[in-house]
VOZA-317429 format. One record per residue (C-alpha): x, y, z; residue in one letter. Coordinates in steps of 0.2 Angstrom, whole numbers, padded with zeros to 4 digits, always signed. Layout:
BEGIN
XYZA
...
//
This chain:
BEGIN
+0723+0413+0618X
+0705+0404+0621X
+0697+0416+0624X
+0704+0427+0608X
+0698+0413+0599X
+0680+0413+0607X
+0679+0433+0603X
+0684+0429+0586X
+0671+0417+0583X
+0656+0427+0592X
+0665+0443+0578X
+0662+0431+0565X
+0644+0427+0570X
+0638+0445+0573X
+0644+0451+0558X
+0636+0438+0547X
+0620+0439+0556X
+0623+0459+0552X
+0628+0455+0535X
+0612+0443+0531X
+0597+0452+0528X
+0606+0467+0520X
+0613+0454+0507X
+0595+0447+0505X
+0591+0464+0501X
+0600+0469+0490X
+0600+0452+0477X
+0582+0454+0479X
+0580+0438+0487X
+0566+0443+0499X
+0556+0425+0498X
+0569+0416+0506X
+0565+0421+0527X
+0579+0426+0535X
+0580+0413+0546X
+0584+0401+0535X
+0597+0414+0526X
+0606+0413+0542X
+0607+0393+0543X
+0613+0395+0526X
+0627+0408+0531X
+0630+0397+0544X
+0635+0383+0533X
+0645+0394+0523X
+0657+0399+0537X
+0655+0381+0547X
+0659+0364+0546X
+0651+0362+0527X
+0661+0378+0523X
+0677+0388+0529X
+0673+0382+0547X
+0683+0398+0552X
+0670+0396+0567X
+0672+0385+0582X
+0656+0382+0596X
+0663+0388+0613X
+0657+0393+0629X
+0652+0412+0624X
+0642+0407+0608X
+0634+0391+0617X
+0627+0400+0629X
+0620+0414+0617X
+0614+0402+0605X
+0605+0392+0619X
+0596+0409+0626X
+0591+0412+0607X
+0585+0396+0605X
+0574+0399+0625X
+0569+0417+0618X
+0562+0410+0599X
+0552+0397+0608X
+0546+0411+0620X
+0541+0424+0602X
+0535+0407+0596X
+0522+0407+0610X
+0519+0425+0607X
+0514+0426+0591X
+0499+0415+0595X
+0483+0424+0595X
+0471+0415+0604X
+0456+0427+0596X
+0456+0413+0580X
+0451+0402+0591X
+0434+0411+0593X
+0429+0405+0575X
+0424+0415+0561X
+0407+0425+0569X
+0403+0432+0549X
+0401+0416+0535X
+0400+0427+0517X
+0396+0419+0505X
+0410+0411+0493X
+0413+0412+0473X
+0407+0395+0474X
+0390+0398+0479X
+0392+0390+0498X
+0395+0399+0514X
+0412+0402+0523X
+0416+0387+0534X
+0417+0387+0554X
+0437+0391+0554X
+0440+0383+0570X
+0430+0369+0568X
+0436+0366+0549X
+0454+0370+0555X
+0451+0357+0571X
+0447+0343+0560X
+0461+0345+0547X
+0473+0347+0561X
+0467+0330+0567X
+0469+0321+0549X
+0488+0329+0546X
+0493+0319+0565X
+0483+0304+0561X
+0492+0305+0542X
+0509+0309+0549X
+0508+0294+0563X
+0506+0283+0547X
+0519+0290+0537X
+0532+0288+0551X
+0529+0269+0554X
+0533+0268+0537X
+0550+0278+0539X
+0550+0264+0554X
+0550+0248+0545X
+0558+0257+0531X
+0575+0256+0543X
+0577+0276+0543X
+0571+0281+0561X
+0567+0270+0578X
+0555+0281+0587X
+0539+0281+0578X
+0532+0296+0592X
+0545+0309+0587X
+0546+0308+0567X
+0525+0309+0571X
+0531+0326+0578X
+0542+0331+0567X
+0530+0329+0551X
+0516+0335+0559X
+0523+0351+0565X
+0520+0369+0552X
+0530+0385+0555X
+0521+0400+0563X
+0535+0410+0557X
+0535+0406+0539X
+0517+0405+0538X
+0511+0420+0547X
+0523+0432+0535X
+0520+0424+0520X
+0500+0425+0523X
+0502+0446+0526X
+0511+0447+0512X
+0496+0440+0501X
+0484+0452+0512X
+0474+0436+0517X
+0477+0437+0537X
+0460+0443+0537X
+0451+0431+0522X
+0440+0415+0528X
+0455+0404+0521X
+0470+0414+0527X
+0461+0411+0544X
+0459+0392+0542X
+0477+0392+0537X
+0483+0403+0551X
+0475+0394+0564X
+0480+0375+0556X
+0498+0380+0562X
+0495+0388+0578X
+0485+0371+0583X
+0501+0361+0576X
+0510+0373+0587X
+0501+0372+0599X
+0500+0352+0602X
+0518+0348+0595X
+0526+0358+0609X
+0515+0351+0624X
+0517+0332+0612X
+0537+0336+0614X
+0537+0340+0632X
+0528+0323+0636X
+0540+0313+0625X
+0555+0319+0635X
+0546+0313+0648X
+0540+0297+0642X
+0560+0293+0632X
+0573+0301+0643X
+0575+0291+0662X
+0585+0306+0667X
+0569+0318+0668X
+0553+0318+0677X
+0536+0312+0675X
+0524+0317+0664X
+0512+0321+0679X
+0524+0332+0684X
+0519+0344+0668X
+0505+0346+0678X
+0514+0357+0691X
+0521+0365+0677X
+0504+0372+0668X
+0499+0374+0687X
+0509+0389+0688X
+0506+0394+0673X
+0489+0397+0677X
+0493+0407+0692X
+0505+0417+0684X
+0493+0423+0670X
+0479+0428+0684X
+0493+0438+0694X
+0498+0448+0676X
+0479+0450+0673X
+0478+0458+0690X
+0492+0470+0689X
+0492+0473+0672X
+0482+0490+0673X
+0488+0496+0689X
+0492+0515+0689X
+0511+0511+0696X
+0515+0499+0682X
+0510+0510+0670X
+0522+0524+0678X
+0537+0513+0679X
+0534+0504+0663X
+0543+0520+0655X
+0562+0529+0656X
+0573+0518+0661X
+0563+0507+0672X
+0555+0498+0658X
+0545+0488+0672X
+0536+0478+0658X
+0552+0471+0650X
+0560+0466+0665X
+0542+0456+0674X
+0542+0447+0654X
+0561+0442+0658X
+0558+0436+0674X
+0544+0425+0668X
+0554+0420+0656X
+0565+0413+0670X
+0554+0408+0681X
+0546+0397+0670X
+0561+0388+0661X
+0570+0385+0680X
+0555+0377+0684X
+0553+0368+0666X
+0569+0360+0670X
+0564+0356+0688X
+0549+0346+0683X
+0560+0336+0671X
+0553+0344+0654X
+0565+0354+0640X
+0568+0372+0645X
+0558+0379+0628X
+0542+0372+0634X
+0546+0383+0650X
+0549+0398+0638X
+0535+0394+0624X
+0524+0395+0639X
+0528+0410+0643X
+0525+0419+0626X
+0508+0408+0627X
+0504+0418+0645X
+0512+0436+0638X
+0500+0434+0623X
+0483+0430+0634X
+0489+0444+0646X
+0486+0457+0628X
+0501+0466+0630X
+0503+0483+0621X
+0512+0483+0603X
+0527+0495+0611X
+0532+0480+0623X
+0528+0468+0608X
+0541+0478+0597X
+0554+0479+0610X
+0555+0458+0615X
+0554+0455+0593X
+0569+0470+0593X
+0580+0460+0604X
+0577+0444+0599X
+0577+0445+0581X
+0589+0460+0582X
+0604+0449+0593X
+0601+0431+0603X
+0591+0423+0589X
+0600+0426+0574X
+0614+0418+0583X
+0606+0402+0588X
+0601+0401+0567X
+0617+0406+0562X
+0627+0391+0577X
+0615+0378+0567X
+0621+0379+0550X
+0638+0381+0559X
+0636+0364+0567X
+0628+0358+0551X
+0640+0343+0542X
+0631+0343+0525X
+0644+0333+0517X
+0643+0319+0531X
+0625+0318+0527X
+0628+0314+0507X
+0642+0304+0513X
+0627+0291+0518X
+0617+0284+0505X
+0604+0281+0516X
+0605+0297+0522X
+0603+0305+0508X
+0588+0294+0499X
+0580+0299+0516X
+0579+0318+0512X
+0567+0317+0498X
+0557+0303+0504X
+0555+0315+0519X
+0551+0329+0508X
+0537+0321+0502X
+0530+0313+0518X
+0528+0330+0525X
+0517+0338+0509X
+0508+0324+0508X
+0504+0322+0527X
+0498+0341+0524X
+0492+0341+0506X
+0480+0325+0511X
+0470+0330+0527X
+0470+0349+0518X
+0459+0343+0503X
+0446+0345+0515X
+0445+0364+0507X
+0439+0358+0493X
+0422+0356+0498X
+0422+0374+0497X
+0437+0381+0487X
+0444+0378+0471X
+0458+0365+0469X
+0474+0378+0468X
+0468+0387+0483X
+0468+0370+0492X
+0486+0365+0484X
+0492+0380+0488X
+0487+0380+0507X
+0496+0362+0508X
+0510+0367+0501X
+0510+0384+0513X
+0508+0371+0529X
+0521+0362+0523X
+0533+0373+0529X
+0543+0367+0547X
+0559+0373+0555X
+0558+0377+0572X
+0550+0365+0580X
+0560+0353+0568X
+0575+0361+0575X
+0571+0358+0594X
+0565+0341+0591X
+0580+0337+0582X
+0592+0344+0594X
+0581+0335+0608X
+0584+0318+0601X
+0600+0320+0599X
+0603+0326+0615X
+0594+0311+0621X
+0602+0296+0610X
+0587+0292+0601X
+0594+0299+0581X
+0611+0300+0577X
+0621+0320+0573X
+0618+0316+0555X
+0598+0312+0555X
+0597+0325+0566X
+0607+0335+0553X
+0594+0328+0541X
+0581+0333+0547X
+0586+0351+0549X
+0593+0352+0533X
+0575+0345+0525X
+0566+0359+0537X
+0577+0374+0529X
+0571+0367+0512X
+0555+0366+0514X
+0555+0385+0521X
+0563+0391+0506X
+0552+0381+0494X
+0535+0381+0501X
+0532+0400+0502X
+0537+0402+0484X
+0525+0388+0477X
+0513+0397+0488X
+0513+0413+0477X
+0514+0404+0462X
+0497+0391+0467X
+0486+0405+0475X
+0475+0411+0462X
+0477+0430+0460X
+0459+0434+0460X
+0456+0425+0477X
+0471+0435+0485X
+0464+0453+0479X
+0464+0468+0491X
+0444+0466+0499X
+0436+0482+0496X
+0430+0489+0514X
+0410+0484+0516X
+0401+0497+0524X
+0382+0497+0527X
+0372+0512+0529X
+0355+0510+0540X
+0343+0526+0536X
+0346+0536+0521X
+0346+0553+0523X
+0355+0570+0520X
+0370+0563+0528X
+0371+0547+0523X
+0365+0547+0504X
+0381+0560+0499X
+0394+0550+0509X
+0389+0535+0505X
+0391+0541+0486X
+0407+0548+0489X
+0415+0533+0497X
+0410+0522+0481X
+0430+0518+0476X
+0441+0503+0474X
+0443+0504+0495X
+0427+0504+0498X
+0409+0495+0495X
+0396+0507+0504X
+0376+0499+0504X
+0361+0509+0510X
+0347+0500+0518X
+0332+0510+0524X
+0312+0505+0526X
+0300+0504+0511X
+0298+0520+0503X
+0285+0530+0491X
+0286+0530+0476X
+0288+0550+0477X
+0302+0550+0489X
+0314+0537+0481X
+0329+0546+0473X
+0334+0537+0456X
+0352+0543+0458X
+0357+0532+0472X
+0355+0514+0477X
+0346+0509+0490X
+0339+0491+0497X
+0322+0492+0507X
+0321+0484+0520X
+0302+0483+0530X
+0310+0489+0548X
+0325+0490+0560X
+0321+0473+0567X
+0334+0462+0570X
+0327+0447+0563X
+0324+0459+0545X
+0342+0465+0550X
+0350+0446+0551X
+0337+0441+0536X
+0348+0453+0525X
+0368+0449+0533X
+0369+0469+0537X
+0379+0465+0550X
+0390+0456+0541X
+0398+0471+0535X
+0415+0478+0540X
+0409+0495+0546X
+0391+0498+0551X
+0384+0516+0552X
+0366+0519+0560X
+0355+0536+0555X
+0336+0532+0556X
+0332+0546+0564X
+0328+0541+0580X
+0342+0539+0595X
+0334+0525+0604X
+0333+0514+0589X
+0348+0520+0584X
+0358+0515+0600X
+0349+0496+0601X
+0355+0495+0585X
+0373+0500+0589X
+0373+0489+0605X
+0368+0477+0594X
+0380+0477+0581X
+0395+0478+0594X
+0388+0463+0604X
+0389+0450+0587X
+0405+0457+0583X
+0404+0470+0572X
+0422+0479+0574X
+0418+0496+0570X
+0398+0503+0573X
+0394+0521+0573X
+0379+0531+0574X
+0368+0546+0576X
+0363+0551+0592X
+0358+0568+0597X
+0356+0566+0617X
+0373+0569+0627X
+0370+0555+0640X
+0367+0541+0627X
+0380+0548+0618X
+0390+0547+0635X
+0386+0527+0638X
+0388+0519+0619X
+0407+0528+0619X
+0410+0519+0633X
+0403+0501+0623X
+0416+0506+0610X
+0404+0514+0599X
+0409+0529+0588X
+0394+0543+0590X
+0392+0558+0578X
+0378+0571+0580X
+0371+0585+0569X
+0372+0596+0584X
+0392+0593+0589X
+0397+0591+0570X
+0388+0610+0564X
+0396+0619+0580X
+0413+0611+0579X
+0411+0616+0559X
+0406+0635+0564X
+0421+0637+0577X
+0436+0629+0567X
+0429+0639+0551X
+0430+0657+0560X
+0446+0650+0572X
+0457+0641+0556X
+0449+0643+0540X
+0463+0633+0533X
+0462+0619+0542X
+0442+0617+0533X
+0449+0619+0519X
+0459+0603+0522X
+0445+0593+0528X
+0432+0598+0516X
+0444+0599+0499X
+0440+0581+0489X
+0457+0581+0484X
+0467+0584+0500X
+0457+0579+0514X
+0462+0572+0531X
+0463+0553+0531X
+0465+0539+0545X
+0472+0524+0541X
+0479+0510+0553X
+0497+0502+0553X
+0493+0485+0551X
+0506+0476+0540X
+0520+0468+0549X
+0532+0473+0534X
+0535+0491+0538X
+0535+0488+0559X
+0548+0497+0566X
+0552+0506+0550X
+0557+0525+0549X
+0547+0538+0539X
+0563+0540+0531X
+0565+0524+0527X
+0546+0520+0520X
+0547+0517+0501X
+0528+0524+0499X
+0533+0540+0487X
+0513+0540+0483X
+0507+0561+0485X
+0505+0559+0503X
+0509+0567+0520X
+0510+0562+0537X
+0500+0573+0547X
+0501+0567+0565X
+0504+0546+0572X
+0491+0542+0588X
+0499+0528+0596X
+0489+0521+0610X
+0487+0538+0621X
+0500+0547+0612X
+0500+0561+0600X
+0516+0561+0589X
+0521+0574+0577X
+0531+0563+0565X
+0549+0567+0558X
+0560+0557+0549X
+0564+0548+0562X
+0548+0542+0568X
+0546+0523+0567X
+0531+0514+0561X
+0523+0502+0574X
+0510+0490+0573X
+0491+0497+0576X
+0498+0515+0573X
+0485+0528+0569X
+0492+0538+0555X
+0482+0554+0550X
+0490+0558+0531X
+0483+0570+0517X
+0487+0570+0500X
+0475+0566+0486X
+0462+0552+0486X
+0470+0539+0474X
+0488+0540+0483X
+0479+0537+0499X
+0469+0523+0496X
+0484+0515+0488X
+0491+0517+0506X
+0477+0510+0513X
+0478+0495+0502X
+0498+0494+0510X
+0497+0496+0525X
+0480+0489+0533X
+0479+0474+0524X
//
């Protein structure tokens, strides 16, 4: 009979983790994450509700494993390239330069701790709380899952201020989770030393310099496919691996498993095996564990409490104003709602609150009903925070960025294209060296410059630009240039070059090379072999267009599916070395290269969707 009961229970949380995001869309609720519509559903059919589900030895043990795997995508979704800083600083509405991100980010990170240690002695004296060190983590921490989302949405992942913001969270992240593990440490005389992390980072280490090793080999990549899926089953073992030894050293299992998201993320695995561990977290374990909380959840227990329940808005706004505070820092260079709103976005908490929580529960240090508290004011703030967000962000601010492409030479090629291109996607400028007056073309726009050196080049921010293309006229110049470009950062460079050996050595530097030679024989032998197919490429109208998959909304998506009903057609999908010829079926996956045609307006409306 038990176990009819447990089978009945797990029936009930599937289906409303099944049910959730389908309801979510169709009331058109789409702010509210879905994370937090499960705790929500949760409560509905828990203790706070019908509590037609009851916590046994099935769902505990699947709730756990989606609390290890969330901890794991947490460490995941960190991408360690912020840390590198912003290389380009363009200059700002306000007339000053773009700030250092990490640097700027570094700093407010250090005033929203310093802020938060203060607001929790105050919940201290105040009678609330007794431990000081965990409400400082529990204010201090930001949500990387509300905050990364909410930032694509608003197409500012790539802005100097959606940076700033992006990597503000992945620091609190970051340092909340290694803060956590030495708390356990430090509070529970059941568990290990804090040295003893030490062993634990240790492997780490080790771990990510075998991966790095035997990432690429040839035999990997073989049995990575079919049904040996070798790349899945290393991550799960690692998974493993690291949470058993987590719990040997005396530290909490999800700093074993964030670990190992932080390792998979530094090895750079490929978007395929990315999509796979989001599919079955997201799509089974994970909603589980958010659904088993609201389950768990006694909200009326917590109004029951007077002190309680004064606790919740007091604690509502410690945490904006222990991220609101150290974030005015902004507005030395951004206006005052840019800077509100970026508090208010880093405002956001839940899963870290969530393990914290649980941990000092677990361990005697809060009561079920603060630790109820404090989850309950974490689903708050992850449904309102998003929502003042939008609301804050000035529209102009969070525009689509037109694509800044510089041309170096003017010529033949360059002057028509570069006209051409001129559009609401793109921002082409011509540099070339001082003209006479007799060879200046009043039709287009073109800044002299006096040479090709790089200190005229820097003088003038031309590699500043989002794409760089090189046609002076002379390959060697041509290639310095290009090698030059690539090594301060410049994602995408391409240029002129006429000799097939140079050619040969800057693709290999990532360099994109076109030639007049090539480009008039490949022309002559695709007109007289597929007259048709020229007619595509060369027809204004319908031309052949590349565009990159780069928004996270329409990951893992069917062609069917995709709600663009814009004049355009996929041609063909390049995904990583593969060629697909796409059907209704196809799915969308991140860094997808789509080739489409259809007319210009429909596909820079495309554009705008999905690479932004």
């Amino acid at each position: 009979m038990d176990q009819h009961a447990s089978v009945i229970s797990l029936l009930v949380v599937v289906t409303v983790a099944f049910v959730t995001p389908i309801l979510l869309h169709r009331l058109k609720l789409n702010y509210i994450p879905v994370v937090v519509a499960e705790i929500i559903m949760g409560l509905v059919i828990g203790k706070s509700g019908f509590n037609v589900v009851h916590e046994d030895m099935w769902l505990s043990t699947l709730s756990t494993l989606g609390f290890i795997f969330l901890m794991f995508l947490s460490g995941l979704e960190i991408d360690f390239t912020a840390f590198t800083g912003g290389k380009k600083h363009n200059t700002l509405p306000s007339g000053k330069k773009e700030p250092n991100t990490f640097l700027v980010s570094s700093i407010i990170f250090i005033g929203i701790f310093i802020v938060s240690l203060i607001l929790s002695y105050m919940f201290v004296f105040a009678g609330f709380i007794d431990n000081a060190f965990l409400m400082t983590l529990i204010i201090s921490t930001i949500s990387l899952g509300v905050v990364v989302p909410t930032l694509k949405e608003a197409h500012l992942m790539k802005s100097n201020i959606g940076q700033i913001i992006l990597l503000v969270a992945v620091i609190a992240d970051l340092a909340t989770m290694i803060l956590l593990a030495i708390f356990v440490s430090i509070y529970d005389p059941g568990q290990g030393n804090t040295w003893l992390l030490l062993i634990l980072f240790a492997a780490g280490v080790v771990l990510y310099f075998v991966g790095k090793r035997f990432k690429n080999r040839p035999l990997l990549e073989t049995l990575s496919k079919g049904t040996t899926q070798i790349g899945t089953r290393a991550v799960f073992m690692l998974i493993i691996v690291l949470v058993g030894l987590s719990e040997t050293v005396g530290a909490e299992n999800i700093l074993g498993a964030f670990l190992a998201g932080v390792l998979v993320s530094l090895l750079s695995p490929n978007q395929e095996l990315i999509h796979k561990l989001d599919s079955f977290g997201y799509g089974f374990l994970i909603p589980i564990f958010f659904v088993m909380i609201g389950v768990e959840l006694d909200v009326w227990s917590l109004f029951a409490d007077k002190k309680l329940l004064l606790l919740i808005p007091l604690l509502l706004l410690g945490l904006l104003l222990s991220k609101v505070v150290p974030v005015y820092l902004l507005k030395v260079w951004y206006d005052t709602k840019t800077v509100l709103a970026s508090g208010f976005l880093l405002t956001s908490t839940l899963s870290l609150v969530i393990a914290a929580a649980t941990i000092g529960e677990r361990m005697e240090v809060i009561t079920t009903e603060m630790s109820g508290t404090l989850i309950l004011v974490a689903v708050i703030t992850s449904i309102f925070t998003p929502i003042a967000f939008k609301k804050l962000f000035p529209e102009e601010v969070a525009a689509d960025p037109k694509i800044r492409i510089a041309f170096l030479g003017a010529n033949q090629v360059t002057l028509p294209v570069s006209r051409e291109l001129k559009s609401g996607l793109y921002e082409p400028i011509l540099y070339h060296t001082n003209m006479e007056k007799s060879d200046r073309n009043s039709l287009f726009d073109i800044v002299e410059i006096d040479d090709y050196s790089m200190a005229t080049i820097n003088n003038n921010n031309i590699f500043q630009n989002d794409i760089i293309v090189i046609s002076t006229g002379h390959d060697q110049t041509n290639a310095e240039l290009a090698l030059k470009a690539k090594e301060v950062g410049v994602s995408r460079v391409i240029a002129r070059i006429e000799s097939p050996e140079l050619e040969q050595s800057l693709r290999e530097k990532d360099i994109e090379v076109f030639s007049s030679f090539t480009s008039t024989k490949t022309l002559l032998r695709a007109l007289i072999e597929t007259p048709s197919v020229i007619n595509i490429l060369t027809n204004q109208e319908t031309s052949l267009f590349e565009i990159r998959m780069q928004n996270e909304q329409y990951d893992g998506m069917t062609l069917r599916r995709f709600p663009f009903t814009g004049d355009v057609i996929f041609v063909r999908i390049f995904r990583s070395k593969d060629s697909i010829v796409p059907h209704g079926d196809t799915e969308l996956l991140l860094n997808d290269r789509l080739i489409v045609t259809g007319s210009k307006e429909y596909v820079e409306e495309l554009k705008r969707e999905l690479e932004f």
